[in-house]
C-alpha positions as CSV (number, residue, x, y, z in Angstrom):
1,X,0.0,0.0,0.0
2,X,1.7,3.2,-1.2
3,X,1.7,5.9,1.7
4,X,-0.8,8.3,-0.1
5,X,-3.1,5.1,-0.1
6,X,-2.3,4.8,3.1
7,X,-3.5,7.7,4.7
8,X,-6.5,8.1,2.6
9,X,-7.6,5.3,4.6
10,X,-6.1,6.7,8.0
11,X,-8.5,9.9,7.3
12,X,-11.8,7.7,6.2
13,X,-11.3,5.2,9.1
14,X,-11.6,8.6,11.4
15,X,-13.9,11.0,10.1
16,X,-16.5,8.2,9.9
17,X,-16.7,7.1,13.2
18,X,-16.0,10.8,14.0
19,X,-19.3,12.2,12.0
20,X,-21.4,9.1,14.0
21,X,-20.4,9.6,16.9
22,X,-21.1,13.5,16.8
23,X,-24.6,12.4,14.6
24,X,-25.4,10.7,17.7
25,X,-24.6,13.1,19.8
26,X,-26.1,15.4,18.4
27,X,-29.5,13.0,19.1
28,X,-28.6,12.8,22.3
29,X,-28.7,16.7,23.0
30,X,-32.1,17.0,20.8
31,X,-33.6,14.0,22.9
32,X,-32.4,15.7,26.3
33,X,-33.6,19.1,24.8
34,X,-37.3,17.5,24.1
35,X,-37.8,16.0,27.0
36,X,-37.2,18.4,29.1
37,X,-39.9,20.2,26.9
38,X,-42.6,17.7,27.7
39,X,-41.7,17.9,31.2
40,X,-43.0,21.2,31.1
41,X,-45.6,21.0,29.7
42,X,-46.8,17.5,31.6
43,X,-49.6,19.8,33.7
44,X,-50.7,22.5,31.4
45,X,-53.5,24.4,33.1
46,X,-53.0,23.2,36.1
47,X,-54.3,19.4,34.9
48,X,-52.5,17.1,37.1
49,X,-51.3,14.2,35.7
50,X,-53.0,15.1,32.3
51,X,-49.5,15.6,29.4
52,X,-49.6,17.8,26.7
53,X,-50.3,15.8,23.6
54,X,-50.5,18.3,21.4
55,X,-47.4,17.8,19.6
56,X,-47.3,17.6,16.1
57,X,-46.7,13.9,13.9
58,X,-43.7,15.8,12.5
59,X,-42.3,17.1,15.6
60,X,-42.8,13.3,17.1
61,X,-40.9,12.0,14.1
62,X,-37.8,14.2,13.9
63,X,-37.3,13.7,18.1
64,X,-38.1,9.8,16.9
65,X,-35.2,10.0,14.3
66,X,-33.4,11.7,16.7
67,X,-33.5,9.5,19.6
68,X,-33.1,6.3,17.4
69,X,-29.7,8.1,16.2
70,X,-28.8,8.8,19.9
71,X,-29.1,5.1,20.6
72,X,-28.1,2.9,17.4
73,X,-25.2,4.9,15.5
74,X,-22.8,3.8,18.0
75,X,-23.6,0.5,17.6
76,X,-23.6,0.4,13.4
77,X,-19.9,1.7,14.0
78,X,-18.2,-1.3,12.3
79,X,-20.5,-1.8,9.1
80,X,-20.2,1.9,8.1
81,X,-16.3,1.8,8.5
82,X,-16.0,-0.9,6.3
83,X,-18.4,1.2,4.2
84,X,-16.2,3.8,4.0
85,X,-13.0,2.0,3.1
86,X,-14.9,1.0,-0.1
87,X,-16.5,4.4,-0.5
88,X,-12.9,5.9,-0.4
89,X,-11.5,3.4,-2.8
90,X,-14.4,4.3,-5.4
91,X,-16.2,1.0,-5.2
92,X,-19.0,2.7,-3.1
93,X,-21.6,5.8,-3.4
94,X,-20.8,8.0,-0.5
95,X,-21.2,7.3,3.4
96,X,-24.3,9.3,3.8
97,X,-26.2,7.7,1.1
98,X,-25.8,4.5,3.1
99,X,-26.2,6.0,6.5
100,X,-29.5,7.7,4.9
101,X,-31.2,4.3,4.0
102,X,-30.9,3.9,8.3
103,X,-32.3,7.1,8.8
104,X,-35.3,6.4,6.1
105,X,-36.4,2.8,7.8
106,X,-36.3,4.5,11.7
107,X,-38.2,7.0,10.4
108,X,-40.9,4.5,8.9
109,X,-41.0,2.6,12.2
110,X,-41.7,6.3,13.7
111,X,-45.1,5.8,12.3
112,X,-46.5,3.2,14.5
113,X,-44.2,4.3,17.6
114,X,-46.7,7.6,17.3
115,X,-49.9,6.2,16.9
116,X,-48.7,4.0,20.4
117,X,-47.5,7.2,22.0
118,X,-50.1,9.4,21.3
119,X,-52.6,6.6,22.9
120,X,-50.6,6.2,26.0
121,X,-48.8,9.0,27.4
122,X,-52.1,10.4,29.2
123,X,-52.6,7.1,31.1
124,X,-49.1,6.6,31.7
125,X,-48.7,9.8,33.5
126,X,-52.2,9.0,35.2
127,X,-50.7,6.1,36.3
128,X,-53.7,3.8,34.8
129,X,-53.1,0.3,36.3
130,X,-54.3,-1.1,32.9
131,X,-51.3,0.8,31.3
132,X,-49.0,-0.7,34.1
133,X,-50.2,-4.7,33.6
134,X,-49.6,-3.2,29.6
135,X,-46.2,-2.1,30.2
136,X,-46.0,-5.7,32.2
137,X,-46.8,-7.5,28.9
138,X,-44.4,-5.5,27.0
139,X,-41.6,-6.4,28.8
140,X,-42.6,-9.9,29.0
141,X,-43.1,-9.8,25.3
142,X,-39.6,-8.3,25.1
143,X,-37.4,-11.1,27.1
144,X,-39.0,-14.0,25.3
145,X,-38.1,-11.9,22.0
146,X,-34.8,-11.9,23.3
147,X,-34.3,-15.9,23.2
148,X,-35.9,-16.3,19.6
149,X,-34.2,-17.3,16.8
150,X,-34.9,-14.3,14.5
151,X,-33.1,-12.0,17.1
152,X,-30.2,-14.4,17.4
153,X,-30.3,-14.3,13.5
154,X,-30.0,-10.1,13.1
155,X,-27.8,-10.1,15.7
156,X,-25.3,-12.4,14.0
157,X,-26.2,-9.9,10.7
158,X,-25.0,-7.4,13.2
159,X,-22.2,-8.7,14.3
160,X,-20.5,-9.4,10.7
161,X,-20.4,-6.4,8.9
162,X,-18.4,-8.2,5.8
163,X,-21.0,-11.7,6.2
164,X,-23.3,-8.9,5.1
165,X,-22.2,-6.7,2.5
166,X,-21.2,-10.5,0.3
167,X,-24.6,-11.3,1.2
168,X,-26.8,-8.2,0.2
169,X,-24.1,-5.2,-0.6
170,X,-24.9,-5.7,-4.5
171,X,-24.9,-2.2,-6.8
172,X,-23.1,-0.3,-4.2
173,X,-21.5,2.0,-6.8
174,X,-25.0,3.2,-7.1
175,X,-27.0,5.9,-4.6
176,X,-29.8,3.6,-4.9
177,X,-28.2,0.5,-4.2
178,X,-26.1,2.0,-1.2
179,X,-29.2,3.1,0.3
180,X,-31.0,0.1,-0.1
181,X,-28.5,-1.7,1.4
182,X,-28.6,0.8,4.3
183,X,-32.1,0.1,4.8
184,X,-31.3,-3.5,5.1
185,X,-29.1,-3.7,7.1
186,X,-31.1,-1.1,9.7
187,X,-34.1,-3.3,9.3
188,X,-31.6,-6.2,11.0
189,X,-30.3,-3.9,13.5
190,X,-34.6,-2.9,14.2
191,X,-34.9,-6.8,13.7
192,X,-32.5,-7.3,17.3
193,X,-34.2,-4.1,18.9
194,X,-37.6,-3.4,18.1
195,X,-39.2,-5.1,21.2
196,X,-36.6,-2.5,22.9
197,X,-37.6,0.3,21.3
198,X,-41.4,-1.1,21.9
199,X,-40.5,-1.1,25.5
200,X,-39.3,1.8,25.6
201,X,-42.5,3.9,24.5
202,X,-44.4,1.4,27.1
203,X,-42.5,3.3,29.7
204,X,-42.6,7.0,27.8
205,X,-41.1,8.0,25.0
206,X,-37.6,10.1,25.7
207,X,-37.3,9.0,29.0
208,X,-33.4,9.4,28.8
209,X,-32.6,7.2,31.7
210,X,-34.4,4.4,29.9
211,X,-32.7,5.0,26.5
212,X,-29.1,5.4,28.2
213,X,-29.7,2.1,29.6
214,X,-31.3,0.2,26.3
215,X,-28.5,1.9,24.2
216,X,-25.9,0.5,26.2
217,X,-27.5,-2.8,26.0
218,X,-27.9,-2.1,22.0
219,X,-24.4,-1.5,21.6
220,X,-22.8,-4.1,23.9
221,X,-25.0,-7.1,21.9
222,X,-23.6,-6.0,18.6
223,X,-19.6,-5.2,19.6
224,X,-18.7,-6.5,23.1
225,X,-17.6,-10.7,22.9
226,X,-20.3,-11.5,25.6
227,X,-23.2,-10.0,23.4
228,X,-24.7,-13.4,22.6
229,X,-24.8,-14.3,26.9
230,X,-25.7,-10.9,27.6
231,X,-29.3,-11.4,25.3
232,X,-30.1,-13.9,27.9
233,X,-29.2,-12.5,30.9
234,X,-31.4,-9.4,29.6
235,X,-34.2,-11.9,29.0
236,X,-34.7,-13.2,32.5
237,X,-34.6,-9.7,34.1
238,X,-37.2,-8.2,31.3
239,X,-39.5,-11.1,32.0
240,X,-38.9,-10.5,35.8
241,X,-40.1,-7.1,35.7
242,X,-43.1,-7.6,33.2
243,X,-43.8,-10.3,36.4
244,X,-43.4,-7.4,39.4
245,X,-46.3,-5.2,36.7
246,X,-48.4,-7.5,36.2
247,X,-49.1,-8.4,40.1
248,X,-48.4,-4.9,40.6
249,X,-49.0,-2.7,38.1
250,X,-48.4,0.7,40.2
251,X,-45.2,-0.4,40.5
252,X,-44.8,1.8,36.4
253,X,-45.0,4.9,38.1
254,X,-41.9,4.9,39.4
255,X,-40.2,3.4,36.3
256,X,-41.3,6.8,34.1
């Protein structure tokens, strides 16, 4: 490799991760910014545990987009470096064509993660037992999730950045193909977390502490050596707590 080659691939193995990371963080800071805006205006009026829910399908979806960045660029780290190397040799269209098909799927699942919201964020702050045996369910529904073979099977999709590009990285020379090939591969990484990110509006959409915590857990299945173990360790406590709502459903107010 001559040494102009060389640190062409120096400066693409940096500013990739870099402009992620910062992506990210930049979700993070719009996520923190939004919910501290629904924290004030959780009692308008003086309506006690009655949230403002009049915020707009678009303004749901970009904090959606947002907080899904937040959580899940960190963890596509590895598959949009090895991106990059081919986007820098010319075998690729650029990074943000790819990272755009990502961007384009969360924002479809944003759909659905409204219509839930919009239906349960009053009785969650009212602290409706019904929402709490819900919330019960979900995470019940979650831990089982965890042991089935179609999370083991995006996670492994995950996991092997290269086992996926010979597999579905066809046409990547071309903006359509490099964002279809984004999309897939985000609809494997929503294929390992989407009962997550279901759980997550069961508790409230942009609670942060919740989000920190599933992130972490996002990220560590898809890069850390114990990911695999770790899906089953998060199984047993996820079906532990659905069990504590279920019998006691109050028990969501504190969790929110």
């Amino acid at each position: 490799m001559t040494d102009s080659a060389a640190r062409s691939r120096s400066r693409s193995d940096t500013w990739a991760p870099a402009g992620l990371l910062a992506l990210a963080a930049l979700g993070w800071w719009w996520s923190a910014m939004h919910a501290a805006a629904m924290d004030d205006d959780a009692m308008p009026d003086g309506m006690a545990g009655e949230p403002h829910l009049a915020m707009s399908f678009a303004g749901f979806l970009l904090a959606w987009v947002a907080m899904m960045a937040a959580m899940m660029l960190p963890a596509i780290l590895p598959v949009v470096r090895l991106y990059q190397r081919a986007a820098a040799a010319g075998n690729a269209a650029p990074v943000a064509v790819f990272v755009a098909g990502y961007l384009a799927l969360w924002s479809a699942a944003g759909i659905p993660a409204f219509l839930a919201w919009s239906r349960l964020s009053a009785p969650l702050m009212r602290g409706d037992p019904w929402v709490g045996r819900f919330a019960g369910a979900v995470a019940v529904a979650t831990g089982l999730y965890q042991l089935t073979p179609l999370k083991s099977m995006c996670l492994r999709h995950c996991r092997s950045p290269l086992s996926f590009f010979l597999r579905h990285g066809k046409n990547l020379d071309r903006p359509v193909g490099a964002f279809v090939a984004g999309g897939r591969h985000g609809l494997f990484c929503l294929g390992c977390c989407w009962m997550l990110m279901v759980l997550l509006i069961a508790f409230g959409t942009m609670h942060l502490v919740w989000m920190a915590a599933l992130a972490g857990l996002i990220l560590l299945e898809k890069v850390a050596p114990f990911g695999e173990a770790l899906t089953r360790v998060t199984a047993a406590l996820f079906v532990l707590l659905g069990a504590v709502l279920l019998v006691n459903p109050t028990v969501v107010t504190h969790l929110v």
